[in-house]
C-alpha positions as CSV (number, residue, x, y, z in Angstrom):
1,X,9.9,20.1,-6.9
2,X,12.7,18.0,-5.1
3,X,15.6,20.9,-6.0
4,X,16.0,22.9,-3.0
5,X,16.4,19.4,-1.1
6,X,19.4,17.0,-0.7
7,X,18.9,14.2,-3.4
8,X,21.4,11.8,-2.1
9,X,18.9,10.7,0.9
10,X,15.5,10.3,-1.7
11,X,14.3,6.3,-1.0
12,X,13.0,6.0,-4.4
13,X,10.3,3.9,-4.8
14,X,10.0,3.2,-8.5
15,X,13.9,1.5,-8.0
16,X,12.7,-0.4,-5.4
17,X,9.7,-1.3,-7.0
18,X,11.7,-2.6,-10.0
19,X,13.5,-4.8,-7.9
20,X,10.8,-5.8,-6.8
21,X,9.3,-7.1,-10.2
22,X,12.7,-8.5,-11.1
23,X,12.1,-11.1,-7.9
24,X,8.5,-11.7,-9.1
25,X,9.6,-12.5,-12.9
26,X,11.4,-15.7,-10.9
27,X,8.7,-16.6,-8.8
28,X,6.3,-16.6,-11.8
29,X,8.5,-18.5,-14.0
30,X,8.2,-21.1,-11.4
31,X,4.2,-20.6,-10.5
32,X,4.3,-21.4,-14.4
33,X,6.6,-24.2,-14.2
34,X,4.3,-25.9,-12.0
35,X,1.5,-25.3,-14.3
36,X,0.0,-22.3,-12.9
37,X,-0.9,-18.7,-13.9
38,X,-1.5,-16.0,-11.0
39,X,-4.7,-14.7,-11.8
40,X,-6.0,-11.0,-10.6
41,X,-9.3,-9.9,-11.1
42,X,-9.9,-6.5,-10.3
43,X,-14.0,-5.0,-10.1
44,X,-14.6,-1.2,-10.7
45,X,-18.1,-0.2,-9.7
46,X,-18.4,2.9,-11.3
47,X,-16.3,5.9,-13.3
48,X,-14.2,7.8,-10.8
49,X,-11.6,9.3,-12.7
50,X,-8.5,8.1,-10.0
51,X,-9.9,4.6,-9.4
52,X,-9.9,4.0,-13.2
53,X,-6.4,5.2,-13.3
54,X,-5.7,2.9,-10.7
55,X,-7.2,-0.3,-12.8
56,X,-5.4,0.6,-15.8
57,X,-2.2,0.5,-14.3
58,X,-2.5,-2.8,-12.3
59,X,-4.2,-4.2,-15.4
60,X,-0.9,-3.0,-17.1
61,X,1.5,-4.3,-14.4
62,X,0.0,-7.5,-14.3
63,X,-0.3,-7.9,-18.8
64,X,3.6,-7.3,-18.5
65,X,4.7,-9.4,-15.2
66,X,3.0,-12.3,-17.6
67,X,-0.1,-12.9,-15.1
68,X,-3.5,-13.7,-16.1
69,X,-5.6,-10.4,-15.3
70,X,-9.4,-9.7,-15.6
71,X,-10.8,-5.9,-15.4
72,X,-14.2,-5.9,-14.5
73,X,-16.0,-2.6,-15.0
74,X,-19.5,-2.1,-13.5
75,X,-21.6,0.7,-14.1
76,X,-22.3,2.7,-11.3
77,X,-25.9,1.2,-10.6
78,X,-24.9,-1.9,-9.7
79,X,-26.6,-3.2,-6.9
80,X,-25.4,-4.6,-3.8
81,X,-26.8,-8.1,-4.7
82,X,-25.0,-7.8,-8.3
83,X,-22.2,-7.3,-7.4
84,X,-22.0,-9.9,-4.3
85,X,-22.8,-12.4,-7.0
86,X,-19.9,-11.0,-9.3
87,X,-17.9,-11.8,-6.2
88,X,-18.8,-15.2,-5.8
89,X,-18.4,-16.4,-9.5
90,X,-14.4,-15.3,-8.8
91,X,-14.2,-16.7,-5.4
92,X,-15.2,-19.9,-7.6
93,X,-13.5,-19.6,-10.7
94,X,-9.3,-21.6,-10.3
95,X,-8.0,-19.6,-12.5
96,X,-8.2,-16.6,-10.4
97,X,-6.2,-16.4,-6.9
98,X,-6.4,-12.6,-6.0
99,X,-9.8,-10.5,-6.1
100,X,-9.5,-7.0,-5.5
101,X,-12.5,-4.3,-5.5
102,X,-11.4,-0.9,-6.2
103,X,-12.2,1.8,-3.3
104,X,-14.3,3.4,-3.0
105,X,-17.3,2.3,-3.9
106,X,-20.1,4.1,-5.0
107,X,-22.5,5.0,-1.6
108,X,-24.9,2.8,-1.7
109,X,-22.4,-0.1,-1.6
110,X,-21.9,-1.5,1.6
111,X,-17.9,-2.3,0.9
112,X,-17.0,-4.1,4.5
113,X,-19.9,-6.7,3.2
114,X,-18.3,-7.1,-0.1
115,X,-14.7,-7.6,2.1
116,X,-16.5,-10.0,4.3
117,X,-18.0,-12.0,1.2
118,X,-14.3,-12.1,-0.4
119,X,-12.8,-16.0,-0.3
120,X,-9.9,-14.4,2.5
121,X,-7.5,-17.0,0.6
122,X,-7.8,-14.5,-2.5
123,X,-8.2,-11.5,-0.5
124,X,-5.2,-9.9,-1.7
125,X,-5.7,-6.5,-0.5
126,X,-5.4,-7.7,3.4
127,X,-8.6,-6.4,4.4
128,X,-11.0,-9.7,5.0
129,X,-11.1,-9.8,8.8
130,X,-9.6,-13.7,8.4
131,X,-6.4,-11.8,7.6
132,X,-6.6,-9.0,9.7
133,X,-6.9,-11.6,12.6
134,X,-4.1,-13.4,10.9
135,X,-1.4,-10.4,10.9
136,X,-2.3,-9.7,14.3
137,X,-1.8,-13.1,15.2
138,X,1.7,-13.2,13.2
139,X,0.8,-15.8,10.6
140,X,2.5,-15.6,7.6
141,X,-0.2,-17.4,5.5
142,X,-2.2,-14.5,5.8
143,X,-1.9,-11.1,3.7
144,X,-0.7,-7.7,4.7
145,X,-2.4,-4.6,2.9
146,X,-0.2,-4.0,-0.2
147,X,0.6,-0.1,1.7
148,X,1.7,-1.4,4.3
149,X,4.2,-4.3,3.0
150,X,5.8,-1.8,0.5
151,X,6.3,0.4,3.3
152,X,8.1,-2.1,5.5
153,X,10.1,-3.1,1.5
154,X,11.5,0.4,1.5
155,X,12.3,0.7,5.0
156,X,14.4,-2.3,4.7
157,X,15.9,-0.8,1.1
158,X,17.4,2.1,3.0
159,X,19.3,-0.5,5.7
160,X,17.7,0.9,8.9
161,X,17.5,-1.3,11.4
162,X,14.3,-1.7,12.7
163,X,14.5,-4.3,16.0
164,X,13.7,-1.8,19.3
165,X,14.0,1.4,16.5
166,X,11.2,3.7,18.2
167,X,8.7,3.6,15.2
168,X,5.8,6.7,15.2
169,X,3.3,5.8,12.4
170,X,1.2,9.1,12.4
171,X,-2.5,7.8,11.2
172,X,-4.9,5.1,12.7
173,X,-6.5,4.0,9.3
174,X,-7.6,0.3,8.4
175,X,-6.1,0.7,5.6
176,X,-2.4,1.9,6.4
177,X,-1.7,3.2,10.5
178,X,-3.3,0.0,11.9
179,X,-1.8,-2.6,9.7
180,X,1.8,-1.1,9.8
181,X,1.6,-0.9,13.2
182,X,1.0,-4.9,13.3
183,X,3.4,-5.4,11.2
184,X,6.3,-3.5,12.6
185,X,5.7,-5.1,15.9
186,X,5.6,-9.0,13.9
187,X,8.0,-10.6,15.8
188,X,11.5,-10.7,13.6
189,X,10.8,-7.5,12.8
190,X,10.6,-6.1,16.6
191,X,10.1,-2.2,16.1
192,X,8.8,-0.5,19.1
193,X,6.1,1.7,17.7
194,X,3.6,4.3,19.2
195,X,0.4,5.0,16.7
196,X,-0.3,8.5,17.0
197,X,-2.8,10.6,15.3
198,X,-4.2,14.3,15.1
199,X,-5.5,14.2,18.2
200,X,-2.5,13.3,20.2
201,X,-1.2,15.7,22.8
202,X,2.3,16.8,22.0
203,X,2.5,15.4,19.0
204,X,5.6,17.4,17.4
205,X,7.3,16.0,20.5
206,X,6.2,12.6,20.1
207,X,7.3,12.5,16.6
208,X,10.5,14.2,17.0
209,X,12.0,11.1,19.2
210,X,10.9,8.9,16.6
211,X,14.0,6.7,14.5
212,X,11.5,6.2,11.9
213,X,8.5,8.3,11.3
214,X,5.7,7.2,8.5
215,X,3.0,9.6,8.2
216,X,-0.4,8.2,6.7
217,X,-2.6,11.4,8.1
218,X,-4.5,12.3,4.9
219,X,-3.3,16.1,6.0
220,X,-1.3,17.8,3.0
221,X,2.4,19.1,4.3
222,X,0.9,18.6,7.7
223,X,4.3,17.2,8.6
224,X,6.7,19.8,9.5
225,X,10.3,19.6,10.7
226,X,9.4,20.4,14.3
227,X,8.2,16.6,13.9
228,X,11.5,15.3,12.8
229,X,14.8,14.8,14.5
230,X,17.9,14.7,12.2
231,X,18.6,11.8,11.1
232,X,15.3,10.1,11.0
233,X,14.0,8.2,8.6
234,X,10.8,9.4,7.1
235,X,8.1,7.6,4.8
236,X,5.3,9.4,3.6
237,X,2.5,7.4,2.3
238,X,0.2,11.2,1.7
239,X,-0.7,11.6,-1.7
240,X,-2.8,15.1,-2.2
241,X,-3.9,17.9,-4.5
242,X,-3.0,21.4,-3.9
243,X,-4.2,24.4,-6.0
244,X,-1.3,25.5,-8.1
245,X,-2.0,28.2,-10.8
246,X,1.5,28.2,-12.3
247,X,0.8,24.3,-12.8
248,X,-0.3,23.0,-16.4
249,X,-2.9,21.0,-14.5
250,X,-3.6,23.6,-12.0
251,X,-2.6,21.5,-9.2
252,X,0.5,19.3,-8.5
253,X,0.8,16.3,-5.4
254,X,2.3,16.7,-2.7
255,X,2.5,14.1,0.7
256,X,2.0,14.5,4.3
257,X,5.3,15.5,4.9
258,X,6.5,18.9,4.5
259,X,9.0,17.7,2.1
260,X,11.5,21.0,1.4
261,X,11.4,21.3,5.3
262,X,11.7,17.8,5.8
263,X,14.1,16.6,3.7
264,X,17.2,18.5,4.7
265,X,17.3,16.8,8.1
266,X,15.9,13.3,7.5
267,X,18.8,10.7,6.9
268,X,15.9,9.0,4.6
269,X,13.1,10.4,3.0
270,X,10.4,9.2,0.2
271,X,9.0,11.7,-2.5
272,X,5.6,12.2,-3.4
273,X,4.7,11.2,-5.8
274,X,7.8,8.5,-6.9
275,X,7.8,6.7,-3.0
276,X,5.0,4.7,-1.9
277,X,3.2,4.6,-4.4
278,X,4.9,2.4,-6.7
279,X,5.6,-0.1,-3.8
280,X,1.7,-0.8,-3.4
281,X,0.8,-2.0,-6.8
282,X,4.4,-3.8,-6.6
283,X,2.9,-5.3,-3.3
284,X,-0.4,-6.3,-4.8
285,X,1.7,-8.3,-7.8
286,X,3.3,-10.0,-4.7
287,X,0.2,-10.9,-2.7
288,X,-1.0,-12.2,-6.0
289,X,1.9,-14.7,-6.5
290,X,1.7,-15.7,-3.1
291,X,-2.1,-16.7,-3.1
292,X,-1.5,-18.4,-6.6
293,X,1.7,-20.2,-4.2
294,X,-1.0,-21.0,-1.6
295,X,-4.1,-22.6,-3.6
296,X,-2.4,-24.1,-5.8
297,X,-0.2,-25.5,-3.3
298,X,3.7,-25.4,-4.8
């Protein structure tokens, strides 16, 4: 519930996200122009609930942006070598420029090897070690994990300025605290940032002199307003269950943040759900057009 809040200082991610898809309409017009369809293909090994929810709806994003998608499901007894060889067959095939496998994986998949085998010029998740080397080197050609980038989208939405803002991201993950961390210190962009994580000494303190405070802990509500100064602005990329009885689902999401504590003093603020998530499959769209830009060479 976002009632008992201020409304007026919500980042909304699903406007930004739109926006963001109005940009790539133009970009793919042109891809198309020049003869070219950006192609997604997307491998599900397995039937977890969430991850399948998560196919659909970037199969369904990329159907109506006009790209070329393919939505691989493997059953759950795939083996290792199947599904390396699944892999290869789209790092070979032209008329796909961004392969994606859906985490997590079932256990007995070794997922950094199925990264590793992943062409890195259609590794469109960011996590291929060519283009983690290649954000923390600062080249462009390489590409950011889709969390990340839609983080940095939104923080420039709400007009902060970020060169020498004193940054906290709270969480060290591959997947969100390292990368944003890079990528706020990318020179042009020029944020100071300090990485913290649950076991940082004083870390209410150290949050609390933060400009900008994104919390990626995997904690629910973990954040409270003892970690925020007023003013701040504060992007929470959490997304977790509670137990709520009076819920028709029995549970409802909530983030990292605190949010009704939160949101009162933060001059910025994203909801859960409605923030970050709809920037990361807007990102992932994005990395896709880009990689069609890059092979294809237009």
């Amino acid at each position: 519930m976002l009632s008992s809040a201020r409304m007026t200082n919500l980042i909304d991610g699903r406007a930004v996200a739109t926006k963001v898809y109005a940009e790539l309409r133009e970009q793919i017009g042109n891809s198309k122009a020049h003869g070219a369809t950006p192609g997604l293909a997307v491998l599900l090994v397995g039937d977890d609930p969430a991850s399948r929810a998560y196919v659909r709806a970037k199969d369904k994003m990329c159907r109506e942006l006009g790209l070329y998608s393919v939505k691989l499901e493997l059953p759950a007894t795939t083996t290792q070598r199947e599904l390396l060889a699944r892999v290869e067959e789209l790092n070979r095939d032209d008329s796909i420029h961004g392969i994606l496998v859906q985490s997590p994986p079932p256990k007995h998949i070794d997922e950094a090897a199925i990264v590793r085998a992943l062409d890195p010029a259609k590794d469109v998740d960011g996590f291929h070690p060519v283009n983690v080397a290649k954000l923390v080197l600062g080249d462009g050609s390489g590409f950011v994990p889709c969390t990340p980038l839609g983080c940095l989208r939104l923080l420039r939405e709400t007009g902060v300025g970020l060169a020498g803002a004193n940054v906290v991201v709270l969480g060290r993950s591959m997947i969100v605290g390292k990368p944003m961390a890079l990528l706020l210190m990318r020179k042009g962009i020029d944020a100071t940032v300090t990485v913290a994580h649950s076991r940082t000494k004083n870390l209410p303190q150290l949050c609390a002199r933060a400009d900008v405070l994104i919390a990626a802990i995997g904690q629910p509500q973990f954040v409270s307003s003892d970690f925020v100064r007023e003013g701040a602005v504060v992007i929470d990329v959490g997304i977790n269950r509670v137990d709520d009885p009076g819920s028709e689902r029995g549970y409802r999401l909530v983030g990292d943040i605190d949010f009704e504590a939160v949101a009162p003093i933060a001059r910025a603020i994203t909801p859960v759900p409605g923030g970050v998530g709809p920037m990361t499959i807007s990102m992932l769209m994005a990395n896709t057009i880009k990689a069609c830009r890059q092979l294809t060479r237009h």
